[in-house]
Every structure is written in C-alpha cells, then in structure tokens.
C-alpha positions in Angstrom: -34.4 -10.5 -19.1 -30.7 -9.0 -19.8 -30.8 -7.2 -16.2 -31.5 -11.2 -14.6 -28.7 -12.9 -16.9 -26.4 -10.9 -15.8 -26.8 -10.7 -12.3 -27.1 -14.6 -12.3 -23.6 -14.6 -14.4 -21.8 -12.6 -11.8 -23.0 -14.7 -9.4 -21.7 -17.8 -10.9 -18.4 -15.5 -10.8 -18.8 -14.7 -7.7 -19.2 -18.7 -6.5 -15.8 -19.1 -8.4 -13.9 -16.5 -7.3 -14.9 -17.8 -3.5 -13.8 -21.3 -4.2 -10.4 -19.6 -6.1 -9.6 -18.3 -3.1 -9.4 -21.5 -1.6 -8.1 -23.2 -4.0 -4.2 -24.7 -4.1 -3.2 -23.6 -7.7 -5.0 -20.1 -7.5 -1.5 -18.8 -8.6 -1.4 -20.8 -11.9 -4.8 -20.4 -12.9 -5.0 -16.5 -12.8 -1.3 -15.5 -13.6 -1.9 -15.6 -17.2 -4.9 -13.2 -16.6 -3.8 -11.1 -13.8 0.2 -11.5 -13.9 1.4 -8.3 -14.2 -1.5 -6.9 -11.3 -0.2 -10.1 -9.4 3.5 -9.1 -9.5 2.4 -5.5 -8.2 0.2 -7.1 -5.4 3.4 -9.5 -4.6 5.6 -6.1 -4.3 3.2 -5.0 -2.1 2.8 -7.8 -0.2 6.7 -8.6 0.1 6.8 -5.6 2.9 3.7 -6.8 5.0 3.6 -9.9 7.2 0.3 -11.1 6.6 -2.0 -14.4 6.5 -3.1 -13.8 3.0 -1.7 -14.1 0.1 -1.5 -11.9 -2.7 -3.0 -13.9 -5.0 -5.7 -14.9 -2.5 -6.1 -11.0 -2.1 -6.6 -10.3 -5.9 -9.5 -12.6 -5.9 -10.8 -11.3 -2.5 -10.8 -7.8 -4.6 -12.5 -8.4 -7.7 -15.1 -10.6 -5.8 -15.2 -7.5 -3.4 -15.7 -5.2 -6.8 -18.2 -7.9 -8.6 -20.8 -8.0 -5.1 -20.9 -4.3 -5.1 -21.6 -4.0 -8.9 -24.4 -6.8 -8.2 -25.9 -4.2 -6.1 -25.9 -1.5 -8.5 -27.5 -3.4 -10.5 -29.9 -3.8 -8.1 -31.1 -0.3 -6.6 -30.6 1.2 -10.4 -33.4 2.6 -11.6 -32.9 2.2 -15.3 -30.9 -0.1 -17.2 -28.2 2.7 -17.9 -28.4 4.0 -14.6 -28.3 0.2 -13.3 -24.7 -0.2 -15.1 -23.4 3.5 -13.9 -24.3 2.8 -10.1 -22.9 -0.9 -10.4 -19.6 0.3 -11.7 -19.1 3.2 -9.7 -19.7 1.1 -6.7 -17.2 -1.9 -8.1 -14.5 0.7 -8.1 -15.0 2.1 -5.1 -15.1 -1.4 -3.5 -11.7 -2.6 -5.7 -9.5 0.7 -4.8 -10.9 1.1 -1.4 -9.4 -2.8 -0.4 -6.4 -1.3 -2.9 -5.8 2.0 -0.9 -6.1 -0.6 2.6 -3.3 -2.7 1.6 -1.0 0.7 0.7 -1.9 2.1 3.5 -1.2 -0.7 5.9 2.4 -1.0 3.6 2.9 2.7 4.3 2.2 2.4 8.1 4.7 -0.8 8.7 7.3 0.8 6.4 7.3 4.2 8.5 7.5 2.5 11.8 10.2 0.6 10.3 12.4 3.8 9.6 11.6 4.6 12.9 13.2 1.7 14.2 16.1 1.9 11.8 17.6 4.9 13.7 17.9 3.5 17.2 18.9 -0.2 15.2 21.9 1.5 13.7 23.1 3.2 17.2 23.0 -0.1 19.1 25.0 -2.3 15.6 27.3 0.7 15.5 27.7 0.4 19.6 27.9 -3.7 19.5 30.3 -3.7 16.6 32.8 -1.4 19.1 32.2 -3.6 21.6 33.7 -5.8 19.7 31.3 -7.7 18.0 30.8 -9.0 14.7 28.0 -7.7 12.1 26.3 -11.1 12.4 26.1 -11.0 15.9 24.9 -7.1 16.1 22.3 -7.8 13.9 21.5 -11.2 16.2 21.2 -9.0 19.0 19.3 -5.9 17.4 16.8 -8.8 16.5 16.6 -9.5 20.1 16.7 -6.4 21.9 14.2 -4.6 19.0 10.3 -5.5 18.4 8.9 -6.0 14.7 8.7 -5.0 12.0 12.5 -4.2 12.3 13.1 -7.3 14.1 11.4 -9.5 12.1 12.9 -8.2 8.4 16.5 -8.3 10.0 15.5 -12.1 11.3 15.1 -13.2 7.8 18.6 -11.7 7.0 20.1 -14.0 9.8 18.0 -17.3 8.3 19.3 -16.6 4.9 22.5 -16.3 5.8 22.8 -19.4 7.9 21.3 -21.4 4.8 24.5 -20.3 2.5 22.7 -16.6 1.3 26.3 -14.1 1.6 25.3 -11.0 3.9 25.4 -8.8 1.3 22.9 -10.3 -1.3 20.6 -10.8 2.1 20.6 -7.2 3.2 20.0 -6.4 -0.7 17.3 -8.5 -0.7 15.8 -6.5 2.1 16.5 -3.2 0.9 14.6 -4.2 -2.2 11.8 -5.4 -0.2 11.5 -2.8 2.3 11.8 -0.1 -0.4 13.9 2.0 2.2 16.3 5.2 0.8 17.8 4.9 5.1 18.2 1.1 4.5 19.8 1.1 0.4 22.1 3.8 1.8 23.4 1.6 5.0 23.3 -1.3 2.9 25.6 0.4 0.3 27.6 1.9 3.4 28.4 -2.1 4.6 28.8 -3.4 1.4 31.8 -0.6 0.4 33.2 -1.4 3.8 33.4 -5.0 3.0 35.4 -4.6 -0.1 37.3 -1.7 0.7 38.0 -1.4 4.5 37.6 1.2 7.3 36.0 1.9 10.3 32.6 0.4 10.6 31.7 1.9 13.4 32.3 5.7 12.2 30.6 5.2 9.2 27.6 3.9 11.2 27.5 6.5 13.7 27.3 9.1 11.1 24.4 7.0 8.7 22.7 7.4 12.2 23.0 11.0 12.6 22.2 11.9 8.7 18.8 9.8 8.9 18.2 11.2 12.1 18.3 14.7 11.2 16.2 13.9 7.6 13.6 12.5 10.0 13.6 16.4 11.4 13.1 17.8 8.8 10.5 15.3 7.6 8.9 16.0 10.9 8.9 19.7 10.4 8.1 19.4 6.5 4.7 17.2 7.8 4.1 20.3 10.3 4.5 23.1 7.3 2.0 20.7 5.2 -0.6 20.1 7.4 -2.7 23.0 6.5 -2.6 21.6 2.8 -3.7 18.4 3.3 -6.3 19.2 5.5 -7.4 21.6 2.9 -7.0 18.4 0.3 -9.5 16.2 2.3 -11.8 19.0 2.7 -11.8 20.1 -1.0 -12.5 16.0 -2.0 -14.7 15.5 0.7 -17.3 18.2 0.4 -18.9 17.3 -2.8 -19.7 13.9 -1.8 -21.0 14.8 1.3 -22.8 17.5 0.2 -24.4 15.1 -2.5 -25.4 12.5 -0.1 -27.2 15.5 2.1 -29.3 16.7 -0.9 -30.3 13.0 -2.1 -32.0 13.1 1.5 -33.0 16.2 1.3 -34.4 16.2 -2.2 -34.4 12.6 -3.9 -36.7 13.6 -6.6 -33.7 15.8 -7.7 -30.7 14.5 -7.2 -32.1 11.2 -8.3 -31.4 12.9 -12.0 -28.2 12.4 -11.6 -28.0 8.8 -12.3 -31.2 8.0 -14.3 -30.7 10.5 -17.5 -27.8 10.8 -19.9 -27.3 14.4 -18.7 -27.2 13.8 -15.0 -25.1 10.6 -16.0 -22.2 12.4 -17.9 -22.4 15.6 -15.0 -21.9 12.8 -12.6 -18.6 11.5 -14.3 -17.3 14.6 -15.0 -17.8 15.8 -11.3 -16.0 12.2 -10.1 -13.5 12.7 -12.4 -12.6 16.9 -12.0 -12.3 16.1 -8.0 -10.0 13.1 -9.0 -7.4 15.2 -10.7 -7.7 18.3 -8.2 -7.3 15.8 -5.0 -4.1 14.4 -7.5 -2.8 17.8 -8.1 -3.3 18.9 -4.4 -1.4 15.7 -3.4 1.8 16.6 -5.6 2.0 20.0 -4.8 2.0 19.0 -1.2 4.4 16.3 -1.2 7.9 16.9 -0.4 10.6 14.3 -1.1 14.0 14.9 0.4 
C-alpha cells in the first residue's frame, strides 16, 4: 500500500512540475524554495544563448530526477532496494541534465576565447586605422560569427540605451567568466582614465593570450594520458557491473536487495566518486 501512495504522489508532482514549466510566474513560485540553486542555474545560463530558461530548466530537472525515481520504484525488488534503485537513478538523471548544461557552458565559453584572439588583432588594427572603440567593436560584430559576435552585440545595445562602455564590457566579463576578457577589459578601462596608446597595449594583450593558448594546447597534449586513464579508472566498474548482472543476475542482483549488497553498492559509488575527483585535480592545470 506505501509502495502505490507514493508512486501516485510523485505523479501528482510530476503533473505539476509539467504545468510549472509552463507556467508565467514559475520564477515567483519556486524562488523561495529553490533560490539559491536558481541563482546558480541563472550564472550558468547568463553565458549560453538558449530557448529555455533557467527556471524552466530547474523544473525540467527535478521532473527529469522524480520519473527516473518512479522507475526505481518500479523494477525494485524490495521495498529497500525499491528506494536505493529510485534514488540512484534520480541522481543520475538530475546531474546528468546538470553536467549537459556545464558542458555546453564550457564548449561556448572555449570557442569564445578562441575568437577573442583574432577579435583583439582586428579592434587593435581598426582602432589604427583610425577608428573609434565603438566602431571596432561594430565591425568585429560584423566581420566575426557567434558566440563572440553575439556577446559583443549586446555591449553595443547597452551602450546605445545610455549603459557607459565600461560598465558594458564589465558586465560581459562577469558574464562570460573570461581571465583573456577581465584582463582586456581592465586594459581599456586604465586607458580610458589614464591615457596611452590603445593600439600597443592591444597588440600585446593579443600576443600574451595567444601564447597562454600554447601552452594550454601543449598542457592538454602532456595530460591526455591522464585523463584517458581517469575515464577508464571510473568507467570500468560500471561496465564491468552491468556485464556480470547479464552474466549472472542471481548474483549481482545481491547487490541491491540486501543491506550488505546495499551498503557495498554505496561505498563502491562513492570510492570511484572521490578517486575520478582526485584524478581530476591532479590533472588540471590552471595558468
């Protein structure tokens, strides 16, 4: 009877979290829940152009995470190993839409520092052509494709609706998240109060990023054993536990119907947690 009620309950929650998502005052109805997850989703969110919102996306992820505990419950075999299966699988449904989203941030932020070399060479080479910073940036935003061109096109708009330059571009650097951006914003904002040659100083903010990018590039080289060796090292034991549960159900099936086989479980998920963390550290390099 408890196994029914609650499967019935998260449908209901389910049903609401659908019609949330669709709703016009989602925002106000989940920040006093959610707001501090909300304001990290919104971070996210501020550096990738996307339909959805954030807030849409929350509920999209804990009525991802609620289906996939619904069916745990459902191929469990006992009531404890009902509750195990449910919640392992409504974590890996909530981090896996989690890890998307970084991932896709990641991606657009990258091939925006790639951008940001050759988009510093051509301001530096319109401003000694004698144009203005407003209208290098106007034609970077014309001669480059997104994402650069699309982040320095909402500098322009802000600017033309009263927004100074500098509190525009800082606005972007905060967004982007960007060590290459905060330093050329920095760089133009000195100029402005102090004076000198704009030009110089963006020639050589080109050259210094472009060289970090080498050594990035020959850092990522270097590392590439390591994380190969990282994937492998996390990777095995899951595959290798999905081979034996075809090979022998009867046995692995222990795993998640006893107390035992329950608490090895957890303490296997979590020791190839922390050694894929430490693995990670180790072979991440910030310079």
């Amino acid at each position: 009877m408890i196994i029914p009620a609650i499967i019935a309950l998260i449908i209901f929650a389910c049903v609401f979290l659908i019609i949330a998502v669709f709703s016009g005052n989602i925002e106000k109805a989940i920040d006093p829940l959610f707001g501090k997850y909300l304001k990290y989703l919104q971070q996210e969110f501020a550096v990738l152009d996307l339909p959805m919102t954030a807030s849409r996306f929350m509920m999209f992820q804990f009525g991802v995470a609620i289906f996939l505990f619904v069916i745990g419950l459902l191929i469990g075999d006992g009531v404890l190993s009902k509750v195990f299966i449910g919640l392992l699988l409504a974590a890996v449904g909530f981090y896996s839409t989690r890890i998307y989203i970084s991932r896709m941030k990641n991606k657009r932020k990258l091939r925006f520092e790639e951008q940001f070399v050759d988009a510093i060479a051509l301001i530096a080479n319109a401003v000694r052509s004698g144009l203005s910073l407003m209208q290098a940036l106007e034609l970077t935003v014309n001669e480059m494709d997104p994402p650069i061109s699309y982040e320095l096109n909402l500098v322009i708009q802000a600017t033309r609706v009263g927004v100074p330059l500098d509190v525009s571009l800082s606005e972007l650097a905060e967004r982007m998240q960007s060590k290459d951006l905060d330093i050329f914003v920095t760089a133009i904002m000195i100029q402005s109060q102090t004076g000198g040659n704009l030009t110089d100083i963006l020639e050589t903010l080109g050259k210094t990023i472009r060289e970090r990018f080498k050594i990035q590039r020959q850092i990522k080289t270097l590392t590439s054993q390591g994380i190969a060796s990282a994937y492998i090292l996390t990777g095995l034991p899951v595959v290798l536990g999905i081979a034996l549960y075809f090979i022998q159900p009867e046995t692995m099936i222990l795993l998640f119907t006893t107390n035992y086989g329950l608490l090895l479980t957890l303490m296997t998920i979590t020791m190839i947690s922390i050694g894929g963390f430490l693995v990670k550290k180790i072979i991440t390099i910030d310079i």
